[in-house]
TORBA-585225 format. One record per residue (C-alpha): residue in one letter; x, y, z. Coordinates in steps of 0.001 Angstrom, whole numbers, padded with zeros to 6 digits, always signed. Layout:
AXYZ...
This chain:
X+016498-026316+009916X+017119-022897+011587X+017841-020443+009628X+021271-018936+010817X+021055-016644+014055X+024010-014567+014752X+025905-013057+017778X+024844-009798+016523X+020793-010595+016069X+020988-012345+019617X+022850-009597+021704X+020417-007100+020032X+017435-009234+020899X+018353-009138+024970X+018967-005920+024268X+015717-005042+023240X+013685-006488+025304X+013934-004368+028616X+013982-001125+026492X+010728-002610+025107X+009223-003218+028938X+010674+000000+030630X+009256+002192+027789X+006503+000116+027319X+005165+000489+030933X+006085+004686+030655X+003907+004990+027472X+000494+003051+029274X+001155+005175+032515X+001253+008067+030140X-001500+007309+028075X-003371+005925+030822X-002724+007654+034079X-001171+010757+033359X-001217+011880+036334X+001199+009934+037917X+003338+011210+035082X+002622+014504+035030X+005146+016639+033668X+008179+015132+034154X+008818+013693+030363X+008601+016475+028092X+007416+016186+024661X+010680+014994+022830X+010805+012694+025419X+007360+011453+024933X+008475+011029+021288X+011271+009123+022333X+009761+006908+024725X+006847+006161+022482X+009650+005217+019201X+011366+003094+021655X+008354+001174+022759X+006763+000708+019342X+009932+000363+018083X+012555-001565+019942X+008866-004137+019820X+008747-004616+015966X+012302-005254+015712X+013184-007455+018375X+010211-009421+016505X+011453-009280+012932X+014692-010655+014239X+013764-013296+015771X+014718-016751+014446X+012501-019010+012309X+012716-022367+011581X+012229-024205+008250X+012752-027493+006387X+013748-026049+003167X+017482-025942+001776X+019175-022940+001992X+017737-020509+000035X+020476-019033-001336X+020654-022808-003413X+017503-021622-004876X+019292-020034-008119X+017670-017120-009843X+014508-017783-008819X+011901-014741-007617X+011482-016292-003837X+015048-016881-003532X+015636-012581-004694X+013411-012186-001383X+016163-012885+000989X+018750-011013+001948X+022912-011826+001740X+023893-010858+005316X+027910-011101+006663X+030506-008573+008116X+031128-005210+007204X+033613-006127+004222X+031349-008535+003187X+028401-005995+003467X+030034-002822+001527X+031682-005339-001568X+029032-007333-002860X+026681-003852-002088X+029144-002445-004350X+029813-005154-007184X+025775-005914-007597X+024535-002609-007958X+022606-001528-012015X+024504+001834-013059X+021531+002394-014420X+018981+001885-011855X+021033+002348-009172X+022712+005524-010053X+019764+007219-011836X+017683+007621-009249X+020668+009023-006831X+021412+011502-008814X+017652+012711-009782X+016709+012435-006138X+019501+015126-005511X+019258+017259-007890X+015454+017285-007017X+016068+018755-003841X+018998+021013-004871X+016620+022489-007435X+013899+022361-004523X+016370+024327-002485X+017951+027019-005085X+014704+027652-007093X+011604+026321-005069X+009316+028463-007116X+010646+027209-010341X+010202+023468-008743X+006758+023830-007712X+005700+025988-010684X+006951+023053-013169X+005246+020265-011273X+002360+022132-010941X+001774+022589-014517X+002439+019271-015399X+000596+017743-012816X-002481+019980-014357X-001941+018930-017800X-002118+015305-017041X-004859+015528-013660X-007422+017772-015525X-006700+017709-019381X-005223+014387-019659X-007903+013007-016514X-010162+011319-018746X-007086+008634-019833X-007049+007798-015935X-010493+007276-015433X-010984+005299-018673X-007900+002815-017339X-008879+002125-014076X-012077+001547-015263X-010352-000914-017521X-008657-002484-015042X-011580-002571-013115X-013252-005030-016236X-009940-006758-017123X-010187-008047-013163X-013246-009376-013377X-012551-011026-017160X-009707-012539-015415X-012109-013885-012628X-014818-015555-014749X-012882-016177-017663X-010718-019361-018870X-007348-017795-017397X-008319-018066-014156X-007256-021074-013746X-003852-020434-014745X-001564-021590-011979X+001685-019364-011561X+004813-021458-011240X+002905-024248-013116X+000026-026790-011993X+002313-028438-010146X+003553-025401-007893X+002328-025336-004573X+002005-021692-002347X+004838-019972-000727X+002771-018757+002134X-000417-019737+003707X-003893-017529+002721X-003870-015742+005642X-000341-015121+005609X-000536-013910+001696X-002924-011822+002072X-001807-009972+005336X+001694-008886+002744X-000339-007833+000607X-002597-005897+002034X-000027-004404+004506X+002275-003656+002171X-000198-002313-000849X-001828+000312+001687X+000750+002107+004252X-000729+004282+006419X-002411+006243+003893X-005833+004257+005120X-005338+005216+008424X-003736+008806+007537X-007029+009241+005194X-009363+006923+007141X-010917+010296+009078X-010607+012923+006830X-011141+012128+003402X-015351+011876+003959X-014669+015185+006096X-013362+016852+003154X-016386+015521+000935X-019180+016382+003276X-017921+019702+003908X-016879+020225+000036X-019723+017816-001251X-018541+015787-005061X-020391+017413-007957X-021441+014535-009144X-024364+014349-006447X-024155+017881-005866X-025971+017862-002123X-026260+020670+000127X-023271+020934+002187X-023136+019585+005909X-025880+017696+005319X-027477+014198+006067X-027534+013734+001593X-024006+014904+001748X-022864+012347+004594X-023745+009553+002101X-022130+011111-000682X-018988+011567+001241X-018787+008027+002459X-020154+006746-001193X-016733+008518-002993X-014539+007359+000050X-015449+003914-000840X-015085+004430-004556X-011716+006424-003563X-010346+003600-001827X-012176+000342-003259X-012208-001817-006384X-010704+000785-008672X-007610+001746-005978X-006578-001826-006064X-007050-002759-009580X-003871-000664-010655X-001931-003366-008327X-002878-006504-010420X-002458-004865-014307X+001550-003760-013353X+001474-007385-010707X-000243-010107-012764X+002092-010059-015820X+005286-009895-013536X+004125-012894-011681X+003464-015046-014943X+006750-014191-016827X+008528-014823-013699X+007241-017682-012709X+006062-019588-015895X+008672-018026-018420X+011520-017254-016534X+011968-013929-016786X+013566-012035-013933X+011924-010521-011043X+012089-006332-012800X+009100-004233-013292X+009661-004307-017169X+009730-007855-017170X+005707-007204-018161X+007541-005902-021196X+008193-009332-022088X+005777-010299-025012X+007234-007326-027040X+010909-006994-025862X+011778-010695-025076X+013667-012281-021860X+016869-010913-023339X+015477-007649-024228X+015261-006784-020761X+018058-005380-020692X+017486-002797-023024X+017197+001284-023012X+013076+000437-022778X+013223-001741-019980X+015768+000158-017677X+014001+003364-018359X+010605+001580-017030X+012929+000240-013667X+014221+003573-013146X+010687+004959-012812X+009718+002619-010690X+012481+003497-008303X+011711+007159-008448X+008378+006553-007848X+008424+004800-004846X+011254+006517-003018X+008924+009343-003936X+005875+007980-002940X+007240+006108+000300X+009322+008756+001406X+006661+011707+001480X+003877+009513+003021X+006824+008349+005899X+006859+012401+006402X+003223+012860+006316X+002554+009876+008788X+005131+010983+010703X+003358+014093+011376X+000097+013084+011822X+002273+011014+014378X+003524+013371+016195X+000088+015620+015731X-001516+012438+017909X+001281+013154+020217X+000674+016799+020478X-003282+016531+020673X-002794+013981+023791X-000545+016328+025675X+000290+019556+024184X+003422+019669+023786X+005469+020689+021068X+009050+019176+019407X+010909+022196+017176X+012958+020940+014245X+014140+017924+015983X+011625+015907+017053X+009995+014789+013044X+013704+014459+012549X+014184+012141+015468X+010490+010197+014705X+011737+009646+011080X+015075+008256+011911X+013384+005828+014562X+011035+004906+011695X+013467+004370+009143X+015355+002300+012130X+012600+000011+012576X+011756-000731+008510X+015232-001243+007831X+015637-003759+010575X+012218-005436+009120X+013639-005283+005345X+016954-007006+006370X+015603-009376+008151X+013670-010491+004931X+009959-011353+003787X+010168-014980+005322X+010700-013031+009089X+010546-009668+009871X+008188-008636+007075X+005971-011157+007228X+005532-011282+010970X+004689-007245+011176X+002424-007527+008111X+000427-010117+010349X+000746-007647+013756X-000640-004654+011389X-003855-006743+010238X-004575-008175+013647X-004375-004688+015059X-006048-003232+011858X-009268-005679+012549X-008827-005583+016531X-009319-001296+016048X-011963-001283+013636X-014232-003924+015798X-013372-001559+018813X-014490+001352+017063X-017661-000031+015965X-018186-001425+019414X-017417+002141+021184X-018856+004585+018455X-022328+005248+017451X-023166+002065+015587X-026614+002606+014703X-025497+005629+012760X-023026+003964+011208X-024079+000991+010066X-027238+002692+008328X-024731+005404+006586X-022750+002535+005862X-025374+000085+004135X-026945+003801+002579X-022996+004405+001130X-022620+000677-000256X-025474+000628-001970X-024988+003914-003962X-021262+003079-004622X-022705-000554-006299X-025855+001756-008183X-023273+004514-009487X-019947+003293-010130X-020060+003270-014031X-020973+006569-013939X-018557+007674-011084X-015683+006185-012899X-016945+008298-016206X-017475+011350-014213X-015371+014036-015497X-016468+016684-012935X-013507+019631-013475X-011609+020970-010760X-012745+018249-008016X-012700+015283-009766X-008460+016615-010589X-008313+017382-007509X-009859+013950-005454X-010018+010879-008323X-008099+011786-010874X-004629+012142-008029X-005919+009290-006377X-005569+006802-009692X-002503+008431-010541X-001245+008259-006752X-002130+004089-007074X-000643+003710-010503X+002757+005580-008970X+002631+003046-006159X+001672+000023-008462X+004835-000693-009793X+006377-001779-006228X+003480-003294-004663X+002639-005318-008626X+006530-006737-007937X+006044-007632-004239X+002673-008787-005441X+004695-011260-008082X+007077-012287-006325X+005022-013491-003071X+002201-015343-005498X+003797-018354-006724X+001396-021352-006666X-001537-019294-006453X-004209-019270-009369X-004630-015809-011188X-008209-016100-010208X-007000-016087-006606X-004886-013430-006894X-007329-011260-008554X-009850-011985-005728X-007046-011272-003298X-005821-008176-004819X-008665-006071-005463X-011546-008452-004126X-010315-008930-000774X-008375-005936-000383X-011458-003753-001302X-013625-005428+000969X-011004-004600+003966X-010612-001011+002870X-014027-000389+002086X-015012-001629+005811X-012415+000620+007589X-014000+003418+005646X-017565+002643+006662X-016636+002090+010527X-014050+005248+010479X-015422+007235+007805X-018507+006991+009007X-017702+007215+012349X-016070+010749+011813X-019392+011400+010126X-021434+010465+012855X-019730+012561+014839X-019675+015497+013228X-023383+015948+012356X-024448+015035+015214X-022673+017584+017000X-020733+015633+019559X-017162+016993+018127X-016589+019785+015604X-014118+017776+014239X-013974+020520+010814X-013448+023114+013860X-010159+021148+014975X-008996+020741+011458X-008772+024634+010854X-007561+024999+014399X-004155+022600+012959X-004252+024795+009688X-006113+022718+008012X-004416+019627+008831X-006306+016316+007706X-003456+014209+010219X-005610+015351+013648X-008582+014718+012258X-008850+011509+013928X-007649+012447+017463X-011260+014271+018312X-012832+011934+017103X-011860+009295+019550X-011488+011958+022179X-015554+012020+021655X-015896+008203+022165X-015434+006452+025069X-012263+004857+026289X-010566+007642+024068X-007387+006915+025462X-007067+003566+024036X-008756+004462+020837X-006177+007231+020571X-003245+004528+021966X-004073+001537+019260X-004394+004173+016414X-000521+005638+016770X+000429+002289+017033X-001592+001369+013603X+000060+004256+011960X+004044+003017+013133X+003253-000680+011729X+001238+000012+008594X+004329+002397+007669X+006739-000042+008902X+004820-002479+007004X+005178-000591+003616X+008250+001306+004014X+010388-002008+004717X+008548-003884+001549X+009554-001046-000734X+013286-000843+000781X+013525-004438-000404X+011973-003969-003857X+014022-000897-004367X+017298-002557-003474X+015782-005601-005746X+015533-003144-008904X+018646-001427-008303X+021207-004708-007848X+021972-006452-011241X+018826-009075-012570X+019256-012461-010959X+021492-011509-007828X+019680-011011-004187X+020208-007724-002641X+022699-007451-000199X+022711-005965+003718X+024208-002921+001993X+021359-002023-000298X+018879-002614+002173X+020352-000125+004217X+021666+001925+001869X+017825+002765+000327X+016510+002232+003392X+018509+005342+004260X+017253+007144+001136X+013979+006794+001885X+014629+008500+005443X+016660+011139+004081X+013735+012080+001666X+011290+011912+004274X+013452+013761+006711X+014048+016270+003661X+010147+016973+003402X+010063+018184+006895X+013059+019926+007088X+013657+021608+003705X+009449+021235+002510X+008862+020263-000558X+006754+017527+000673X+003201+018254-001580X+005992+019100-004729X+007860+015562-004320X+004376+014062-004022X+003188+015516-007112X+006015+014604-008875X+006331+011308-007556X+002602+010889-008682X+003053+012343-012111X+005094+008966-012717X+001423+007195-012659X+000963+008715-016249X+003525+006370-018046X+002739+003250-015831X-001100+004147-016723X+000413+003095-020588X+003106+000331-019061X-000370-001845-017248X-001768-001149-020623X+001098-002474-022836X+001393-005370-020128X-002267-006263-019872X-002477-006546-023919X+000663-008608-023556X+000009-011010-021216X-003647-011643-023233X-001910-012447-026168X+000719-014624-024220X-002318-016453-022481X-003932-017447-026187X-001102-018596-027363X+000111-020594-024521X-002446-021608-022332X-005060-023960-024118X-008198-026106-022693X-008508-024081-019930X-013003-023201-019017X-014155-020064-018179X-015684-020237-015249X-019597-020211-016190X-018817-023158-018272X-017185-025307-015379X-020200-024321-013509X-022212-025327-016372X-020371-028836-016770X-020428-029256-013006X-024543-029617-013501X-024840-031459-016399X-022328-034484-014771X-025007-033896-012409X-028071-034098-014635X-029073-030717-013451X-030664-028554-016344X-030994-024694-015720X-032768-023833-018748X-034995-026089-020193X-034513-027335-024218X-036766-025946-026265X-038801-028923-028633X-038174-029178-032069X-040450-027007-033715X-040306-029577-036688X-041410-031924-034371X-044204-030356-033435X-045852-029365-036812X-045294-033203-037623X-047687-034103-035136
């Protein structure tokens, strides 16, 4: 049946669609043939034309009907799918239940410390950034050596769970079938796990490294050693280890969701120790309340950061400039777009953008390869790969001071800060699928997507730069030191630039989009009572929030202080994945029985078919009888 269209969603849909052409055809003549254009629009108008095309596109798309044969989900009970879609009517019917199903405690906690964050931010900035600095130091470089050794962890735990007997472990039960199709499941995942923080990185991070080489190879800088290093700790940056953080706060969720019963809550990996009914205890509201904090924290400065590199694209392409209004005006177009996705709900608007962003994700990175110097590339690449496989014990050991704080050490507590909404959206859209599959999802086929963006744009920049055809380094200190243009020579060195530089804004508006709207809904999931779907309201209403932060970075600052402290929350969820893991092991011996590891199936699998890998040794006894 269809699922219900309204007045509203259609009117806005005609709507839509003309904005979508007119603008559309402004931006290609702009992009494209600027001359014909010349300097009529000015830059806030370029800003304006270029929300409304990507824009008024996404949403007319998320709203959009679909068609299904299931019941009405709402009939679903309090199941984690059914928590997934969203309770829309009128504007009474919008502000009461918003208003009746909030958590005091994880609704209002989070309000108020989001507030007071910036109040303190504006009365006493020094005080604010000399208190998260000093904590963020005490856990980055004294404390570092507890992230390494737990992502290293998780690293091992992931493949245990691949090879070992819990693999097969169906969640929902053996006879649960998917929600969603591979492709489908893996695009949410991926789209949602990531942001723009691969394309916001994708550029600049090996930049940083081959100009500032890691000690841990200790090359000369600017050189053809220190190209491979750079790409080497990209990968390792942004590989197995970033996603493994996902699947120790996900994978427990998922089971004690879907096999147990427990509701859909970040502390519900709390289980084992507190119980289904223990949920609702001090513990497990203080865990929910984190994860709220975190990832209006974490959402909300990288939708300001994106935003600029945004309008820095902008800015490269035509020099102009916007004042205080146009990141203002970019953020609230944003936030306009995400919120329409989030209403609209995982089974629409969500899931079609999350397939848009990979299709454009893999359409760019071919393009690039095709267009950039791929003989250079590929050989840094396949030079990178293999020293990431040769040294990755050791990298994930390295305690190297100031730069190891600085680069790994953030960047495993920056994933562990973002694990606790991307581990719920990661439960809640893997019912049906084996834990081995969802491993190999997660962090297998996650890495492999990351890690091959890195090698064609990494090493791309790389090429690039040491060859001399851009001084992209130059550029950077040109923008202050900006990593967000560090793409825009790049492409402006390749050819067809133009549409290089065209398909990468357009990456950066759906891979936030993409992010920004999944966190909305988990936020507004956490904060409305356990068992009850989130309403129209709280989509809005923390879709909202997360503008207003974002908006609040580029207006008030405080961006790199909200970011640290949104990161510092990665030090208790580095003990949460640890209590959960432990948990979920002991839940799996007790509960799940007869299952194979996986080198004895494969061992089984040969003997049904007579086929003997190592042969038996005689009998010894035998052989002295003789």
């Amino acid at each position: 049946m269809a699922i219900e269209d309204n007045p509203v969603e259609r009117l806005l849909r005609r709507v839509l669609v003309p904005i979508c052409v007119f603008s559309g055809i402004l931006v290609v003549t702009g992009f494209f043939f600027p001359q014909f254009v010349g300097s009529v629009v000015s830059g806030q108008g370029w800003l304006v034309v270029s929300l409304l095309f990507f824009g008024t596109g996404l949403s007319y798309l998320a709203l959009l009907p679909v068609r299904t044969d299931e019941p009405d989900p709402s009939a679903h009970g309090r199941t984690a799918r059914s928590l997934l879609y969203v309770r829309h009517g009128n504007l009474r019917r919008v502000l009461r239940p918003f208003v009746r199903r909030q958590d005091r405690v994880t609704f209002g906690v989070p309000v108020v410390g989001l507030a007071a964050f910036f109040l303190l931010r504006l009365l006493a900035p020094d005080v604010t950034v000399g208190a998260s600095s000093a904590v963020k130091d005490l856990l980055l470089v004294d404390l570092g050596w507890v992230f390494l050794g737990a992502v290293l962890l998780g690293v091992l735990y992931c493949v245990y769970l691949v090879v070992g007997r819990w693999g097969d472990v169906t969640l929902g039960g053996p006879d649960a079938e998917p929600t969603y199709t591979y492709p489908t499941y893996f695009a949410l995942f991926f789209s949602a796990g990531i942001a723009a923080g691969i394309v916001f990185w994708g550029p600049a991070e090996v930049l940083f490294h081959y100009q500032s080489p890691p000690p841990y190879f200790g090359a000369p800088a600017e050189s053809g050693t220190a190209a491979v290093d750079a790409l080497t700790y990209a990968l390792f940056h942004w590989g197995l280890s970033a996603w493994s953080p996902y699947v120790l706060i996900g994978l427990p969720i998922a089971y004690f969701v879907h096999n147990r019963g427990a509701p859909l809550r970040v502390s519900t990996l709390l289980t084992p120790f507190l119980g289904v009914e223990g949920l609702e205890s001090t513990t497990a509201k203080v865990v929910d309340v984190l994860a709220i904090f975190a990832t209006i924290g974490g959402v909300g400065t990288s939708v300001a950061f994106v935003s600029q590199q945004f309008l820095t694209g902008i800015n490269y392409q035509w020099d102009v400039t916007y004042g205080l209004l146009g990141p203002v005006l970019l953020v609230a177009g944003l936030t306009a777009v995400y919120v329409v996705a989030a209403e609209s709900g995982v089974h629409r608007g969500i899931r079609r953008i999350a397939g848009v962003t990979v299709s454009l994700f893999v359409l760019f990175a071919v393009l690039l390869l095709a267009l950039g110097p791929r003989s250079s590339v590929l050989d840094l690449g396949g030079a990178a790969l293999g020293q990431y496989a040769a040294n990755f014990v050791p990298m994930s050991l390295f305690v190297g001071g100031q730069w190891v704080a600085d680069w790994t050490t953030w960047n495993w507590s920056w994933w562990f800060s973002w694990a606790p909404f991307a581990g719920l959206f990661l439960a809640a859209v893997s019912k049906g699928r084996t834990v081995r599959t969802v491993v190999l999802t997660a962090v297998g086929a996650t890495s492999l997507a990351t890690m091959a963006w890195f090698v064609v744009m990494g090493g791309t920049s790389l090429a690039v730069q040491h060859a001399g055809s851009a001084d992209v380094l130059a550029v950077i200190d040109a923008y202050g030191g900006s990593e967000a243009v560090a793409g825009f020579p790049v492409f402006a060195a390749l050819p067809m630039s133009q549409l290089l530089m065209f398909l990468f804004l357009a990456l950066i508006v759906v891979f936030i989009t993409s992010s920004a709207a999944v966190s909305t809904l988990v936020v507004s999931i956490l904060a409305t009572k356990p068992g009850a779907a989130p309403t129209t309201g709280g989509i809005v209403f923390w879709g909202l929030v997360q503008g207003a932060v974002a908006s609040a970075v580029l207006v008030v600052g405080g961006g790199q202080t909200l970011q640290d402290v949104a990161v510092l929350t990665g030090g208790p969820f580095v003990v949460v994945s640890l209590v959960g893991i432990v948990g979920l092991e002991r839940t799996f011996r007790r509960e799940e029985q007869g299952l194979l590891s996986l080198p004895r199936k494969v061992q089984a699998a040969l003997r049904a078919r007579d086929i003997t890998l190592v042969p038996e040794r005689p009998d010894i006894r035998d052989d002295e009888k003789k």
